[in-house]
C-alpha positions as CSV (number, residue, x, y, z in Angstrom):
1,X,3.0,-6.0,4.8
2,X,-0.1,-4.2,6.7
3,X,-3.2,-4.3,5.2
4,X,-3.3,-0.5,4.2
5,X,0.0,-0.7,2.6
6,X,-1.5,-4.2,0.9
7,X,-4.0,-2.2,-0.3
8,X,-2.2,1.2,-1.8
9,X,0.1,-1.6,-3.6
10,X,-3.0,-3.0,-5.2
11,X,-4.7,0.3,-6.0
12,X,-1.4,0.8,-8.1
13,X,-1.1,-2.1,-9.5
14,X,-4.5,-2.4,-10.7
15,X,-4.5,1.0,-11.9
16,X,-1.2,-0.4,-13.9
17,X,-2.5,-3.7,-15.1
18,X,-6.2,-2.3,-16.2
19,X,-4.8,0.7,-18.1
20,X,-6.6,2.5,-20.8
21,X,-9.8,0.5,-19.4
22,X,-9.7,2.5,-16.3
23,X,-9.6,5.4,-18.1
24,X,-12.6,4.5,-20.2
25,X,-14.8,3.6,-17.3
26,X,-13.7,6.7,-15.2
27,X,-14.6,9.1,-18.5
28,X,-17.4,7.8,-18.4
29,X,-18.5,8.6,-14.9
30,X,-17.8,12.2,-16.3
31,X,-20.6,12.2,-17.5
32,X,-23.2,13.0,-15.2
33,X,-22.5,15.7,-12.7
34,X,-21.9,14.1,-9.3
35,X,-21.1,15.4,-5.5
36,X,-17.7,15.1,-5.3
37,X,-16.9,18.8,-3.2
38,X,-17.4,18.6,0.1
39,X,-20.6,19.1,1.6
40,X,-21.4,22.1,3.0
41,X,-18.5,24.8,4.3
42,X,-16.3,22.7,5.9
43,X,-12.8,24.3,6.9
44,X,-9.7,22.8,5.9
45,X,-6.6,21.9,8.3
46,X,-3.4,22.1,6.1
47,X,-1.2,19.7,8.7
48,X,-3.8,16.8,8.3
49,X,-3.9,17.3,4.4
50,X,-0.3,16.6,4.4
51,X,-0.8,14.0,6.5
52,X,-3.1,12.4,4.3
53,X,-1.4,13.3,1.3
54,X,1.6,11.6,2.3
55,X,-0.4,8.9,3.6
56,X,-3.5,7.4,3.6
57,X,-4.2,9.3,0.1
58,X,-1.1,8.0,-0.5
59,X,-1.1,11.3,-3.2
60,X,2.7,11.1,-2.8
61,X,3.6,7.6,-4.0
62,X,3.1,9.1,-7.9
63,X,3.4,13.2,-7.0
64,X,6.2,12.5,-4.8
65,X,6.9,13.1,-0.8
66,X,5.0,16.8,-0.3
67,X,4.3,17.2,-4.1
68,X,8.3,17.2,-4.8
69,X,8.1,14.8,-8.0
70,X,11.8,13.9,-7.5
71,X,11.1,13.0,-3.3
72,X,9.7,9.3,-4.1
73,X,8.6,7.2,-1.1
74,X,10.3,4.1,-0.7
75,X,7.5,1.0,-2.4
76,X,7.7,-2.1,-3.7
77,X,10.1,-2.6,-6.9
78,X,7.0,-3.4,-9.2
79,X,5.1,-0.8,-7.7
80,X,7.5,1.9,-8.9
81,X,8.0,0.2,-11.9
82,X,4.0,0.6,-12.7
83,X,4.6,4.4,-11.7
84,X,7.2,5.4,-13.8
85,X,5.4,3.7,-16.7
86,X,2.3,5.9,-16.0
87,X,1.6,8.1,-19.4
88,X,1.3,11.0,-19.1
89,X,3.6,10.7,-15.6
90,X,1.8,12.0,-12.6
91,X,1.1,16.2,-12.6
92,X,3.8,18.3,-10.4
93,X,1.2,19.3,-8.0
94,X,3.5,22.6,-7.2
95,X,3.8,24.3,-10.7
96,X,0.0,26.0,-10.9
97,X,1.3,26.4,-14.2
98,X,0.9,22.6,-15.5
99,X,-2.3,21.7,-13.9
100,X,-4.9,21.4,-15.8
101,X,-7.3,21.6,-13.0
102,X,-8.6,24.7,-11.9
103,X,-11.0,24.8,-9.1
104,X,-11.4,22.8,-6.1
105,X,-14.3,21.4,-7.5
106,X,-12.5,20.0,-10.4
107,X,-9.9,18.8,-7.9
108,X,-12.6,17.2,-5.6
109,X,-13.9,15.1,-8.5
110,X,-10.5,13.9,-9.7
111,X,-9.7,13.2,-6.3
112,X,-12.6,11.3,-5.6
113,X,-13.4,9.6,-8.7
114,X,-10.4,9.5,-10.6
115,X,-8.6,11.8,-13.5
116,X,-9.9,10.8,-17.5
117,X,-6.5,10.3,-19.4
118,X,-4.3,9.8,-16.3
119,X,-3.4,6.6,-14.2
120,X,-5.3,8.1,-11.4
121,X,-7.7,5.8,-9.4
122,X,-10.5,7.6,-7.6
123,X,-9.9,7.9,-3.8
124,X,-13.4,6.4,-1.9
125,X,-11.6,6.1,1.0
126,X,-11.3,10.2,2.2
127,X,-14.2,11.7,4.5
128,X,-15.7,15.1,3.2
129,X,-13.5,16.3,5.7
130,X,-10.2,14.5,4.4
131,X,-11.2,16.2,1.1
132,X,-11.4,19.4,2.2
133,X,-8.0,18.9,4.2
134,X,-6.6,18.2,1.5
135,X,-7.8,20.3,-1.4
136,X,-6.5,23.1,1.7
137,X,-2.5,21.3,1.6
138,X,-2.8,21.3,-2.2
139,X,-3.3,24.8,-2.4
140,X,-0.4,25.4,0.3
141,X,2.3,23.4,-2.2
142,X,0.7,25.2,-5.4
143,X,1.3,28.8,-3.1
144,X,-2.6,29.3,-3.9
145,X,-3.7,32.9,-2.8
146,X,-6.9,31.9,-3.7
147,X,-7.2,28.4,-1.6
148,X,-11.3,28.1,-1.5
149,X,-11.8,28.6,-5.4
């Protein structure tokens, strides 16, 4: 196993095994208002936020290949085990209707430093860039007319 899929196994299964503690400690980085949005106006590049979605963000091992819940990549047995006991189960990225996130800066600090009540782990890895890459494919899936806000 490479080391960045060593790692994205690990990011799971520590999100798995810590559990309600991760949630605790990432409410409570809530708390004070950080930088999360990218800096300045950056401009986004849909192909590389899929790219990164479905890979280095590795977004898609819980929100499935392109946001499709049901398109799983193929990981570890354990791994998926530890997914598909995630409560509640990982958002459908493509139904605007379900998210409770509204705004790209909302997104940007889930994202970045995790989502309070969900097994998401924050995501230091992504460049301000990545981010705004990104934030750009999410709107694409979620058929966003409004894809800064």
């Amino acid at each position: 196993m490479n080391k960045k899929a060593w790692l994205n196994t690990f990011s799971v299964l520590l999100v798995g095994w810590l559990g309600m503690e991760t949630v605790l400690l990432a409410h409570d980085a809530w708390a004070e208002p950080p930088a999360a949005q990218p800096s300045g106006k950056l401009k986004g590049n849909i192909l590389r936020g899929r790219d990164i979605f479905n890979g280095k963000g590795v977004c898609y091992y819980c929100h499935g290949i392109d946001g499709y819940l049901y398109r799983t990549p193929r990981v570890e047995a354990d791994t998926a085990k530890l997914i598909a006991k995630l409560n509640p189960s990982p958002s459908d990225l493509r139904n605007p209707d379900v998210l409770r996130l509204k705004n790209n800066q909302e997104r940007a600090r889930a994202i970045r430093e995790g989502h309070p009540g969900t097994g998401m782990f924050p995501d230091t890895t992504m460049t301000d860039q990545d981010l705004a890459d990104t934030l750009l494919y999410l709107a694409l899936i979620r058929k966003d007319p409004h894809p800064e806000q």
